[in-house]
Every structure is written in C-alpha cells, then in structure tokens.
Backbone bond lengths (Angstrom), bond angles and torsions (degrees), N, CA, C in turn:
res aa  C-N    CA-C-N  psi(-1)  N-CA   C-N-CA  omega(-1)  CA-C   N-CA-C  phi
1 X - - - 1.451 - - 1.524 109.27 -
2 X 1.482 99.54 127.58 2.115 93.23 173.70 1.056 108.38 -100.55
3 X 1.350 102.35 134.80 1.719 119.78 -166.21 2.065 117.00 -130.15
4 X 1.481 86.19 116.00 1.779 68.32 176.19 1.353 121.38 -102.95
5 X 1.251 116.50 162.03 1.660 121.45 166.26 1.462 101.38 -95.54
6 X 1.374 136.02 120.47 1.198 151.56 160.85 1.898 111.20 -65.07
7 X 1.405 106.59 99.35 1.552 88.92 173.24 1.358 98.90 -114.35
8 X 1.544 96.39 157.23 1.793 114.95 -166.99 1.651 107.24 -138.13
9 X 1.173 105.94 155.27 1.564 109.48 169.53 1.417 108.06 -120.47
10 X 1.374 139.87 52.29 1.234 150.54 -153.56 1.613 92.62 -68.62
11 X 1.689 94.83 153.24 1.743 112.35 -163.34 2.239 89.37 -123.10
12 X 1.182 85.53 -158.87 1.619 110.46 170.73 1.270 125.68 -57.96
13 X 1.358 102.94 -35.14 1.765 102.02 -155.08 1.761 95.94 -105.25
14 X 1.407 121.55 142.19 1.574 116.53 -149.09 1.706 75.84 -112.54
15 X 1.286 139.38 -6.60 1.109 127.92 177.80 1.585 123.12 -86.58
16 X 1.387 84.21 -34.42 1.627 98.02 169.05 1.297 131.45 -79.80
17 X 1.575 111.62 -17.25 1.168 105.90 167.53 1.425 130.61 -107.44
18 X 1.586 95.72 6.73 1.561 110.87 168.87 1.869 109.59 -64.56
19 X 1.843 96.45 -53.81 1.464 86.98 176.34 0.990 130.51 -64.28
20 X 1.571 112.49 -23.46 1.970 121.85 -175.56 1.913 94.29 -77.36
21 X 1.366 114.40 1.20 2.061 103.68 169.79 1.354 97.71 -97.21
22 X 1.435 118.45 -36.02 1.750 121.72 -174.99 1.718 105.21 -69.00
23 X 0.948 99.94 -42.65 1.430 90.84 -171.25 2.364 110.05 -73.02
24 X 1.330 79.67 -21.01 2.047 86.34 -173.02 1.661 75.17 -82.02
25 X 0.844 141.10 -34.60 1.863 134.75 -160.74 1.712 91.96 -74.12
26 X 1.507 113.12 -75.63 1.558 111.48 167.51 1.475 127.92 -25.43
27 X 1.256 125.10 -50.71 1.507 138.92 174.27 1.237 104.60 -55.01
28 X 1.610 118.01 -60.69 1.608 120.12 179.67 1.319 127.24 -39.92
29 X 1.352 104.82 -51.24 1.453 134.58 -174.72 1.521 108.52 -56.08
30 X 1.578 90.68 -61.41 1.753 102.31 171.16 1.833 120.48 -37.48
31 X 1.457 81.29 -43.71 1.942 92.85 177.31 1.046 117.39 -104.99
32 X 1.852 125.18 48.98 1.404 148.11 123.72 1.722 89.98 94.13
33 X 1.584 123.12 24.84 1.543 118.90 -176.24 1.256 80.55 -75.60
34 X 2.002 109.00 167.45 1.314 133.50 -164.24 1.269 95.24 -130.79
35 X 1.603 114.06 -59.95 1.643 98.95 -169.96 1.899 94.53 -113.35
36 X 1.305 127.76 140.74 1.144 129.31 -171.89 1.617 99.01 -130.33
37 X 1.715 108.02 130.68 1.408 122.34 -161.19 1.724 95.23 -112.64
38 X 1.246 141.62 129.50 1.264 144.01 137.91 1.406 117.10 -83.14
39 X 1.427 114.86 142.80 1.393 114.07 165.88 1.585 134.71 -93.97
40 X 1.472 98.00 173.91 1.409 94.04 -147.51 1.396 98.33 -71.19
41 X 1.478 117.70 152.42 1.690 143.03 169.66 1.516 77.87 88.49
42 X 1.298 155.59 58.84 1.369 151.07 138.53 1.781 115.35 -16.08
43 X 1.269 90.49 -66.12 1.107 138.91 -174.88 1.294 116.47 -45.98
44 X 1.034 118.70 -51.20 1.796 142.63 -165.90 1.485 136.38 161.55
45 X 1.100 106.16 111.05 1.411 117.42 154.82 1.196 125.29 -89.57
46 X 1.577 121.41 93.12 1.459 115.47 160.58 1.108 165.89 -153.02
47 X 1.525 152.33 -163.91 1.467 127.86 -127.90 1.624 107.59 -42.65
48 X 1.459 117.48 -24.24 1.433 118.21 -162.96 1.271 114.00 -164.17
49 X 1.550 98.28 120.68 1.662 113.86 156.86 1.900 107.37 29.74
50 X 1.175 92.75 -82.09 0.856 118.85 -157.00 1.851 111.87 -68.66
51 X 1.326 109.87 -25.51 1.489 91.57 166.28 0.888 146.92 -97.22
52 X 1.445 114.39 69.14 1.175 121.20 -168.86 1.337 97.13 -141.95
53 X 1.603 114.11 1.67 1.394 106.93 165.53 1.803 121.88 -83.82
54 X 1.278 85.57 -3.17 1.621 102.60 -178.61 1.239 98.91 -70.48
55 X 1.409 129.08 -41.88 1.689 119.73 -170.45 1.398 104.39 -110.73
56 X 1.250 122.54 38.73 1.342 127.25 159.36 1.390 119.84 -51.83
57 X 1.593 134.01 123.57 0.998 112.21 172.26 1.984 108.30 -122.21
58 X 1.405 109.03 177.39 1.716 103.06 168.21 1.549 121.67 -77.52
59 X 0.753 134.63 154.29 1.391 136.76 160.50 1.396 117.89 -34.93
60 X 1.475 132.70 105.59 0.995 128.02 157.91 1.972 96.75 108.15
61 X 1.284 137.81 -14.28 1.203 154.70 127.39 0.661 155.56 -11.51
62 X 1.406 178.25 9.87 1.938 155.42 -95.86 1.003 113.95 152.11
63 X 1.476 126.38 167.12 1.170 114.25 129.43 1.246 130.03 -80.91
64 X 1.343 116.32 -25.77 1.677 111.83 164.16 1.673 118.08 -32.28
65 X 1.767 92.26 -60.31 2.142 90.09 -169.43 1.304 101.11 -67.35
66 X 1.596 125.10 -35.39 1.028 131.94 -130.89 2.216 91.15 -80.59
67 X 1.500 112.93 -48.77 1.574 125.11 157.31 1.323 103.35 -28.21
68 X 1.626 117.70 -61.69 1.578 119.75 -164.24 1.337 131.57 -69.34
69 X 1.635 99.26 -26.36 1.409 103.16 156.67 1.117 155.44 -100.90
70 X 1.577 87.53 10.35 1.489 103.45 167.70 1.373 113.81 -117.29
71 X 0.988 129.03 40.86 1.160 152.80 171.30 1.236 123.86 -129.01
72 X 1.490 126.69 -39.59 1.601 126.32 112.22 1.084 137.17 -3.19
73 X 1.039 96.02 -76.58 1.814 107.41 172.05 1.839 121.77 -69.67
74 X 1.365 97.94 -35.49 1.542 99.44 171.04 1.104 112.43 -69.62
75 X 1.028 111.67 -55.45 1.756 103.37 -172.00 1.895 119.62 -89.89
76 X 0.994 105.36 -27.16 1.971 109.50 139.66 2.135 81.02 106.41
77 X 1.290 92.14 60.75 1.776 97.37 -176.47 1.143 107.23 -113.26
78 X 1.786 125.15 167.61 1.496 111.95 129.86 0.999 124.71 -70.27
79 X 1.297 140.69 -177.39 1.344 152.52 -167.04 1.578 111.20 178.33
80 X 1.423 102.05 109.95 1.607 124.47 -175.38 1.581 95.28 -115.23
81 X 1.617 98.92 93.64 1.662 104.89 173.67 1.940 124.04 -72.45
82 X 1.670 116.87 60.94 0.670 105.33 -158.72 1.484 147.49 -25.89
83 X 1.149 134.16 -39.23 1.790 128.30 147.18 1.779 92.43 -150.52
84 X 1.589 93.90 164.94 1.458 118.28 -149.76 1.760 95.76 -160.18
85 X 1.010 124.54 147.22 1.850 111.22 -174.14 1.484 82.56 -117.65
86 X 1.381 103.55 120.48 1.289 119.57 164.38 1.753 121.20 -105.46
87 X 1.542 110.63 131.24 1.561 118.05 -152.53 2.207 94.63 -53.49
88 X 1.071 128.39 163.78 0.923 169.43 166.28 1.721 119.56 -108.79
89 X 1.538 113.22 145.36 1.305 111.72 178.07 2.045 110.40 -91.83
90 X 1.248 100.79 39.95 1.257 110.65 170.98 1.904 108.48 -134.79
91 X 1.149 122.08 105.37 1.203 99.80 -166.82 1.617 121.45 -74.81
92 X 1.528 125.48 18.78 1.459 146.24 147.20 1.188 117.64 -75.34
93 X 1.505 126.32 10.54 1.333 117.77 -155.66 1.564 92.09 -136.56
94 X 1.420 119.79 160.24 1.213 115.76 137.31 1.929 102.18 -158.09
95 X 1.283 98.69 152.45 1.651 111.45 162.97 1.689 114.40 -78.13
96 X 1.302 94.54 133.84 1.668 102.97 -174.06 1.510 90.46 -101.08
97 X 0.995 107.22 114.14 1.562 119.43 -157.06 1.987 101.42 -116.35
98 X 1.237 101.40 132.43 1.827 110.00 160.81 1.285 116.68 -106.44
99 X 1.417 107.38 118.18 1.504 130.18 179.72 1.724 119.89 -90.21
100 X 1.217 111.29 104.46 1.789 108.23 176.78 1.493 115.37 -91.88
101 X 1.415 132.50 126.31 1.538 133.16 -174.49 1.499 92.30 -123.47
102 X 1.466 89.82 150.72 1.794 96.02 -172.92 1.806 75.69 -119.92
103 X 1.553 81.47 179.77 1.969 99.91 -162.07 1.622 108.90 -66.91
104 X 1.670 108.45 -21.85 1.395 106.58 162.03 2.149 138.86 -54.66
105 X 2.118 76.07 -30.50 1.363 80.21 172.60 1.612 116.66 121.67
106 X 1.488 77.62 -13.70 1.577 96.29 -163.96 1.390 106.35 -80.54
107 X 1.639 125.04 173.46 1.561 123.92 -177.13 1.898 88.12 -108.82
108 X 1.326 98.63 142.95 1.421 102.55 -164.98 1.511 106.70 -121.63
109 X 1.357 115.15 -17.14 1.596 135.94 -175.70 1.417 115.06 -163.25
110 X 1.546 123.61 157.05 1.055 139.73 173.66 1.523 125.72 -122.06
111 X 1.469 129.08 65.13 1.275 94.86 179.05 1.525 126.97 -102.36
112 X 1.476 117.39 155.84 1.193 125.60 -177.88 1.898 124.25 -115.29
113 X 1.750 92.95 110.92 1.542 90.74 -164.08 1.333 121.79 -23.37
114 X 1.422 123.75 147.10 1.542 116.70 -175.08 1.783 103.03 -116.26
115 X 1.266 93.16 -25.40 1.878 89.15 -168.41 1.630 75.48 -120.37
116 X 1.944 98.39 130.84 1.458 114.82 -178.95 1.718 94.16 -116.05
117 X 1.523 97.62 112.24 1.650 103.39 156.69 1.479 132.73 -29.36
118 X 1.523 107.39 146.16 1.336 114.56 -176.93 1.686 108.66 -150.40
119 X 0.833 132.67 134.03 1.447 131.50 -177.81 2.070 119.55 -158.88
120 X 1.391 98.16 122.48 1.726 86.47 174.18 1.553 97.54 -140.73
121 X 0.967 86.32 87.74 2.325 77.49 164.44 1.448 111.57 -90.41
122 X 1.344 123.29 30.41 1.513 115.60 168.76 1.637 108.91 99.74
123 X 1.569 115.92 -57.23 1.534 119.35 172.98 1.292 119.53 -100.00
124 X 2.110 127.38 -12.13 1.340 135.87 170.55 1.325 89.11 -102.96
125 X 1.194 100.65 139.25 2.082 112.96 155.71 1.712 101.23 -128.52
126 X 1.149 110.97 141.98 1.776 127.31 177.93 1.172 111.38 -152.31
127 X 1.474 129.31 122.05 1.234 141.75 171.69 1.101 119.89 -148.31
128 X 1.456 114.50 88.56 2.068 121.45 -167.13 1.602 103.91 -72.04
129 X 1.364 122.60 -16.21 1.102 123.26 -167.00 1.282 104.55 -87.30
130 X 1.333 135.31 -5.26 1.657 140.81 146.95 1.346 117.70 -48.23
131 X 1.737 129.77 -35.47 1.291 121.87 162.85 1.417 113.83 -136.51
132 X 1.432 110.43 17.93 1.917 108.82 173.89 1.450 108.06 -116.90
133 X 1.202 92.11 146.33 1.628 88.86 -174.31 1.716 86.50 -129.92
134 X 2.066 105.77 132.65 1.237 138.17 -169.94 1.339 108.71 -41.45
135 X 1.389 118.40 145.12 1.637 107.73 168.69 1.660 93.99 -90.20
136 X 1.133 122.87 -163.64 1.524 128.95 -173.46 1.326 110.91 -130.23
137 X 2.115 114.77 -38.30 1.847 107.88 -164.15 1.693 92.13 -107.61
138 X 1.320 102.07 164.67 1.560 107.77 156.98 1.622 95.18 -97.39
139 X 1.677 98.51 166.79 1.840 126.15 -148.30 0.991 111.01 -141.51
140 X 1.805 141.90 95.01 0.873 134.41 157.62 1.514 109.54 -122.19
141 X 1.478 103.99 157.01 1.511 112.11 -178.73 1.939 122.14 -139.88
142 X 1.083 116.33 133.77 1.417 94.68 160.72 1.096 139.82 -30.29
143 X 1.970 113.71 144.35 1.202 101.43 167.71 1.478 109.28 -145.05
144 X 1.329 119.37 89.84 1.683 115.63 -171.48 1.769 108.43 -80.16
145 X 1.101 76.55 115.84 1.733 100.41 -176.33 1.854 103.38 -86.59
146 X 1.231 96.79 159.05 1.251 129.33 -169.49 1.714 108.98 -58.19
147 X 1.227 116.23 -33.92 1.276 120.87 163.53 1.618 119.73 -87.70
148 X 1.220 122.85 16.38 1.139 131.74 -178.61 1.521 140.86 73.99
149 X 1.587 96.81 0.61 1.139 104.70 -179.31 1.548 114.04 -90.63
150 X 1.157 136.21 146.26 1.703 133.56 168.29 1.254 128.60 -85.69
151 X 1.244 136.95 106.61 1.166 145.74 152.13 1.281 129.73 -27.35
152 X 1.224 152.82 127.27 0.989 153.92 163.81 1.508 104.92 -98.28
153 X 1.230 133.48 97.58 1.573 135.12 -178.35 1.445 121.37 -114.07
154 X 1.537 98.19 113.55 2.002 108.64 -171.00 1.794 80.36 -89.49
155 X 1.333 97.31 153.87 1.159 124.40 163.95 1.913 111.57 -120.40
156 X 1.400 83.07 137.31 1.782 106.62 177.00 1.066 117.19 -133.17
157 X 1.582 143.28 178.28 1.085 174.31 164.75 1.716 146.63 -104.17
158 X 1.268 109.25 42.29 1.484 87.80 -176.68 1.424 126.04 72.43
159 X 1.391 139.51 -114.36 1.456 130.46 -171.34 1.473 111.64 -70.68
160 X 1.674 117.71 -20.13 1.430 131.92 166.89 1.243 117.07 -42.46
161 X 1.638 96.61 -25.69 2.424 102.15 173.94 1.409 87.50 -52.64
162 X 0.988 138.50 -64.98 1.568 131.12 -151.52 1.199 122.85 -77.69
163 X 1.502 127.46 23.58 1.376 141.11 174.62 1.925 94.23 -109.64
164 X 1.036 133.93 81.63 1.497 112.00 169.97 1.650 121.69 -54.39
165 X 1.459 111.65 -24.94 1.102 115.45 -163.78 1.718 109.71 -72.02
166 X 1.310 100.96 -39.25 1.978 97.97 157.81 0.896 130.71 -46.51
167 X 1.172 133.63 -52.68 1.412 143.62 165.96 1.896 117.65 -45.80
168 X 1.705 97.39 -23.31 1.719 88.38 -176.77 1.728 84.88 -94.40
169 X 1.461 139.09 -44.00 1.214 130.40 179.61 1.052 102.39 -36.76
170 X 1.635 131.38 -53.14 1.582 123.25 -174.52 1.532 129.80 -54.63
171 X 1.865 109.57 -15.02 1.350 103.20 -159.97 1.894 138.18 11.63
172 X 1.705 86.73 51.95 1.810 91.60 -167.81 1.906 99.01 -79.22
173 X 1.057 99.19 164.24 1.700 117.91 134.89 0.926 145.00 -71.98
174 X 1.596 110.95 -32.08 1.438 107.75 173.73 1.394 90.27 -139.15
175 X 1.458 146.95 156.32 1.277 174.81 124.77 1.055 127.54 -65.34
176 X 1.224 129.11 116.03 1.456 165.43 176.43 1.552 129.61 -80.36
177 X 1.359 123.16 86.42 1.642 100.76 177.90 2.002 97.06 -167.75
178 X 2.020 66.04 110.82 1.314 97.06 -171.93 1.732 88.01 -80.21
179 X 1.355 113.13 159.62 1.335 113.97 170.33 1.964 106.22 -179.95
180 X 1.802 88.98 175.69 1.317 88.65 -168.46 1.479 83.66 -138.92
181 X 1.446 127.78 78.84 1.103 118.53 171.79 1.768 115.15 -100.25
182 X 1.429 105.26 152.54 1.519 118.20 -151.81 1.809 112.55 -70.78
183 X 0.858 134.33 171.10 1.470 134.61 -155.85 1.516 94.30 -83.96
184 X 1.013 124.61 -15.85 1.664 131.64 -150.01 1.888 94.37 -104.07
185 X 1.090 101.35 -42.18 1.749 100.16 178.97 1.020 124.42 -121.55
186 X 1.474 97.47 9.69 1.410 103.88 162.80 1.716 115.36 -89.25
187 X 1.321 112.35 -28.18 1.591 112.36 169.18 1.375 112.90 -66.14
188 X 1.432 113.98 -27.41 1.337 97.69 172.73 1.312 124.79 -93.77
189 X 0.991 125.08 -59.20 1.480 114.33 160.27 1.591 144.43 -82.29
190 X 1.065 114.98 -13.98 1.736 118.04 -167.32 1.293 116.37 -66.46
191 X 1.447 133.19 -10.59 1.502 120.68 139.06 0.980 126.00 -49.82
192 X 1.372 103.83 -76.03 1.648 130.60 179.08 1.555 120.27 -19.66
193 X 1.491 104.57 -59.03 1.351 130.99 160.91 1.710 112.47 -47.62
194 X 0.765 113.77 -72.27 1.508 119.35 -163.47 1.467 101.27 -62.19
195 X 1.242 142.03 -36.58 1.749 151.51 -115.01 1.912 83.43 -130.29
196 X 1.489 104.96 -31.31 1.469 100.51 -177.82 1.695 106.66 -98.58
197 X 1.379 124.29 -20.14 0.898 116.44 166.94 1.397 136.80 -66.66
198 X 1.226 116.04 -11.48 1.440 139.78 -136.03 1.913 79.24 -129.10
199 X 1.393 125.00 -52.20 1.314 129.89 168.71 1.612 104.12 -40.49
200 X 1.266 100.26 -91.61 1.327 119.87 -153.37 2.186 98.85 -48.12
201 X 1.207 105.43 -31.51 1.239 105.05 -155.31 1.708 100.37 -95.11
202 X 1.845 117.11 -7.80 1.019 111.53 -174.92 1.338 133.57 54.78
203 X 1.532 113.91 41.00 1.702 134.08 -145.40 1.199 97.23 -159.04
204 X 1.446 120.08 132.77 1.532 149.83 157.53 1.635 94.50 -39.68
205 X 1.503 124.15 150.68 1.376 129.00 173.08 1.591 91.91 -142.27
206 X 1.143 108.35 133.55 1.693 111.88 160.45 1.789 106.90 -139.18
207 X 1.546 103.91 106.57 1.219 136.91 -171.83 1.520 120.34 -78.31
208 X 1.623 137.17 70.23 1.416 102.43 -176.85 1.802 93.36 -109.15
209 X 1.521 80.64 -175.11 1.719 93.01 -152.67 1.274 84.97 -144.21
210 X 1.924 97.33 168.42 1.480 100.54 165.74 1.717 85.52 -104.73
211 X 1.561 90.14 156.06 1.559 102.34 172.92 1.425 126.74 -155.42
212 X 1.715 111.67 123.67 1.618 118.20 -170.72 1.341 97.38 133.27
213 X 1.774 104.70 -148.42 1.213 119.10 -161.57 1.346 126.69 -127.54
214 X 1.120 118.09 103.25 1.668 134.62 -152.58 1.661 107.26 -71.57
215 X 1.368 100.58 155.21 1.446 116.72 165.75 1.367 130.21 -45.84
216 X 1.613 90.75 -35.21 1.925 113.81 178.72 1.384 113.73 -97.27
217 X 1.174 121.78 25.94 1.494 117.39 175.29 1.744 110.11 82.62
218 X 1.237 121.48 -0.35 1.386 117.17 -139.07 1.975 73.85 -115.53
219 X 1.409 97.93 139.65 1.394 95.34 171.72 1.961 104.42 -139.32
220 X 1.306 93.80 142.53 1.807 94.72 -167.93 1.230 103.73 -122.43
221 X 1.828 133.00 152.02 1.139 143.72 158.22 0.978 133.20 -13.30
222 X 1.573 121.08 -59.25 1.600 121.94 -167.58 1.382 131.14 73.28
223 X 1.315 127.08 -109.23 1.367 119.45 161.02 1.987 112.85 53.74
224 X 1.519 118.68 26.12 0.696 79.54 -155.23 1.442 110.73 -91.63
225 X 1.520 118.23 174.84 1.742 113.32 -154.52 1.548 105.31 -140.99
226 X 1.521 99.68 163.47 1.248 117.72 -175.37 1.247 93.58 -120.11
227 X 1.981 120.67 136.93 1.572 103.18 164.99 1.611 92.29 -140.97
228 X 1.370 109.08 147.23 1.345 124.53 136.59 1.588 133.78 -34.34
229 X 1.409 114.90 143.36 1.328 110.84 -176.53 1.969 123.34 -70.17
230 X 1.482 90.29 -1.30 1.770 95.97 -168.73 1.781 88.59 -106.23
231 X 1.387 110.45 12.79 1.762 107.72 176.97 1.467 111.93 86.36
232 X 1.514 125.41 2.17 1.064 117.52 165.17 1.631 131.90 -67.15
233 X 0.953 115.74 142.12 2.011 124.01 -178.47 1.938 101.09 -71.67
234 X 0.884 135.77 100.39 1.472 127.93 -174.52 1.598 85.75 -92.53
235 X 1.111 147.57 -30.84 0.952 137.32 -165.54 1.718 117.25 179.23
236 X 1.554 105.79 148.97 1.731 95.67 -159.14 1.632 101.42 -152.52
237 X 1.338 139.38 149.48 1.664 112.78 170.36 2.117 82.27 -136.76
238 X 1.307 107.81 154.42 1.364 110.88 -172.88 1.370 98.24 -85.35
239 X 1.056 126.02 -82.87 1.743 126.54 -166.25 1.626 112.43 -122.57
240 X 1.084 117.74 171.85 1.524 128.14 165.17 1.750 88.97 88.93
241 X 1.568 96.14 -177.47 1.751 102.41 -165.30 1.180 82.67 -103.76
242 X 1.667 104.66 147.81 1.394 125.72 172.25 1.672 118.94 176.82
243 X 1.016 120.31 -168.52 1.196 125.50 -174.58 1.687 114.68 -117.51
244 X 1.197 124.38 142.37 1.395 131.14 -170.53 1.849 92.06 -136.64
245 X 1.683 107.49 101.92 1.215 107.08 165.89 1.437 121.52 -115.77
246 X 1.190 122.81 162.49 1.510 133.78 -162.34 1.434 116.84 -156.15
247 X 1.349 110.24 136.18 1.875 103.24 162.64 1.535 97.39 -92.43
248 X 1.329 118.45 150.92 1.250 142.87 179.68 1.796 104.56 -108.49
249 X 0.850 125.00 152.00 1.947 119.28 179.16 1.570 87.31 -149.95
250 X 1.904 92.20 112.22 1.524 89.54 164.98 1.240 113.80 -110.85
251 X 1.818 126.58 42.80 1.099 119.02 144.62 1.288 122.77 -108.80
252 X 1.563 113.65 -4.14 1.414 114.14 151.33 1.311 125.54 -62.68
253 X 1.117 113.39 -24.57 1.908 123.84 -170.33 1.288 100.86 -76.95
254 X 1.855 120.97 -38.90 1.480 106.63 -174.88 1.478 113.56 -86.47
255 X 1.620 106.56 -19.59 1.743 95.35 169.96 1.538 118.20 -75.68
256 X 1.523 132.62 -11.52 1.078 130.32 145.57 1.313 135.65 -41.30
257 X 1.358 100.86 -53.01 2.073 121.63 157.19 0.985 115.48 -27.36
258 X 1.689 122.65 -62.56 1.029 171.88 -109.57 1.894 93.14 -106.09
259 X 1.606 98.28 -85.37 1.071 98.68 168.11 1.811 150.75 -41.69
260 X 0.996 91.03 -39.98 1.603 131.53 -164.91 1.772 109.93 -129.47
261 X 1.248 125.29 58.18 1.144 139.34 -149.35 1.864 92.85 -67.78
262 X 1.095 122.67 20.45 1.593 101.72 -156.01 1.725 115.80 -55.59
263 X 1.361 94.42 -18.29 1.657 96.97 -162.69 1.778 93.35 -79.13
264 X 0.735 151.62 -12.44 1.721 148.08 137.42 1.760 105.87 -77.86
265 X 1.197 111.28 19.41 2.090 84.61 152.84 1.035 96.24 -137.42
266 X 1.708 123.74 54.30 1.919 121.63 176.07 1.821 88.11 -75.92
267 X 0.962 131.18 -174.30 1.415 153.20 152.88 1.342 117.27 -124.18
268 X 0.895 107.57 -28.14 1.820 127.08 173.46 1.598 137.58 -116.19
C-alpha cells in the first residue's frame, strides 16, 4: 500500500491552511498514494491556546470535515485528518480529535487525544490541558487496501508516542501518529520513539508532523517519517512542507511475525 505522511508548517489562518492540506492531499493522490496522513493541528496553530476554540466544529459538521470528505470521496483515498478540535460540552474545552475517511467519504473512526502534553524547561511552557479535554478509548479500524490486503490501523497522537502501553492495546498493523511535537523534544527523542514503537509492536508507523517555523513563534521538529515494521526509515523529509511517501508490504510484516513470533511470547 502507498502511503503518505503529509508534513505542514501551519500558520494562523484556518482557511489557508485547510487548502495548503487539500492541495498536499491532491498531490498525493496524483502520485497513486492510497492512505494519506495529515498532522496533528493541520488546521491551526494559534497565537493562543485558546484559538482553536474559534474553529470548533460538531461531529460530523464543518467545513473542516465537510473539505475532508469530499475530497475523500473525490479523489477515492484514505484520509487520516490528523487533529481537528472538535466542540466539547464545555464551551472552554475542546477534543483534539483524529478523523479517518475512507474513499467513499465516509467517517470511519474517531479518535480523541488521550495523553494531553505538558512541558516547562524554564524558556518553553505547554499545557494542552488548558483547552483540550482527554479522549478516554484507544481507536483502531480497518483498512482494505487496494491490493487486497487489510489493515488493521491504531490511531495515536503526538505525546501518546510515549505511552508504549497504547500501542499494545491497539494490536494494529500499521500505526498512526500524526503530531506536532516541539523542536526541543523532538531532537531528542522522535526517532527513537517512533523506530521503537514500530519495533516492539512489529507494525508499519507512518509519522507526519508539523515541521519549521511558525507564525506564533512556536517552532517544531519535523522529521516527518515513514517506518517499516522491522524499524526501518523507508522514508523521512526534515523540515518545511512536503510529502514523505512510501510503499508499506503487509505481507512482509506478517512473515516477520512469523519469524520472530515475539508478539505471542508477551507474558503481560
């Protein structure tokens, strides 16, 4: 299956960077991708916390979903809307929510970040839990690909890399985690992380990110990556917006299984 990671350097304006995801979605498509991943805050990054309650939309609503699924459907893709702030029954609140559309158009899954970032080294401060409120389940869904094989696809979030234990609740095939992690922890870990997740879990990972230097002062890692289930990098771009494409082989992934049975000798 060819799969891209969508990386973005999203600014202020939620209109402008809706079309700058349609148009990286269009490009993909053009170059025969199947399932296409955006990262998380696609949408917007801006000056504050807090605005992003301005483009809150309902479930099933928007023009945000409403772009994504017809764009889905037009061009006959997946579409993994990496996060989107979906309204909450607190109007201080919203869920930073991941949206999956199959080529029909349709919404096929919902997930809602579960582990909300936190960070202070003295000159960064981050606290999502000022306007996100936690999702509660992990989310995976089918994905019968074009070559016939099915996907099993967990969806994640960003600081959620650092929970391993989600990732075994997910028992996916392929792994998902759109994110916008910060320049500062992302040098230190966001290989490491991803390359071991994708290890331990014996699962395809396709990683996009936002990456560079934002409108809001806020500057993030990038890097974003494609890996193989044996931990290999199939493909990676460091910063600026672009596309990171890859074939994925999920009958290589199960003769890996196969080989190396580890995922039947957990004890735990």
């Amino acid at each position: 299956m060819k799969v891209a990671a969508i990386q973005m350097v999203s600014g202020m304006d939620a209109a402008r960077n809706l079309q700058n995801a349609l148009d990286f979605i269009a490009l993909s498509a053009d170059q025969d991708c199947e399932l296409l991943v955006l990262p998380e805050y696609f949408c917007l990054l801006g000056a504050r916390d807090t605005d992003k309650l301005s483009i809150a939309e309902d479930e099933g609503q928007g023009p945000l979903q409403d772009a994504l699924r017809e764009a889905a459907r037009r061009l006959q893709v997946w579409i993994v809307a990496g996060t989107l702030p979906l309204k909450t029954h607190q109007a201080d609140r919203v869920f930073n929510a991941c949206l999956a559309f199959n080529p029909q158009g349709q919404q096929v899954a919902r997930y809602d970040k579960m582990h909300l970032f936190a960070f202070d080294n003295g000159t960064e401060h981050y606290d999502e839990a000022r306007v996100l409120q936690a999702g509660r389940s992990p989310v995976a869904f089918d994905l019968p690909s074009r070559d016939g094989a099915t996907w099993r696809v967990g969806l994640s979030v960003c600081y959620d890399l650092r929970f391993p234990e989600l990732y075994r609740t997910l028992q996916a095939d392929l792994i998902l985690i759109p994110s916008a992690f910060t320049h500062t922890t992302g040098q230190a870990h966001w290989e490491t992380l991803i390359r071991a997740r994708a290890i331990e879990n014996q699962a395809c990972v396709v990683a996009p990110a936002q990456g560079g230097q934002h409108e809001n002062g806020r500057r993030t890692w990038g890097h974003s990556m494609v890996v193989d289930s044996w931990g290999a990098v199939l493909g990676s771009r460091d910063v600026g917006a672009g596309l990171v494409i890859a074939e994925l082989d999920h009958a290589a992934m199960q003769q890996r299984r196969a080989q190396l049975p580890a995922l039947h000798h957990r004890l735990l």
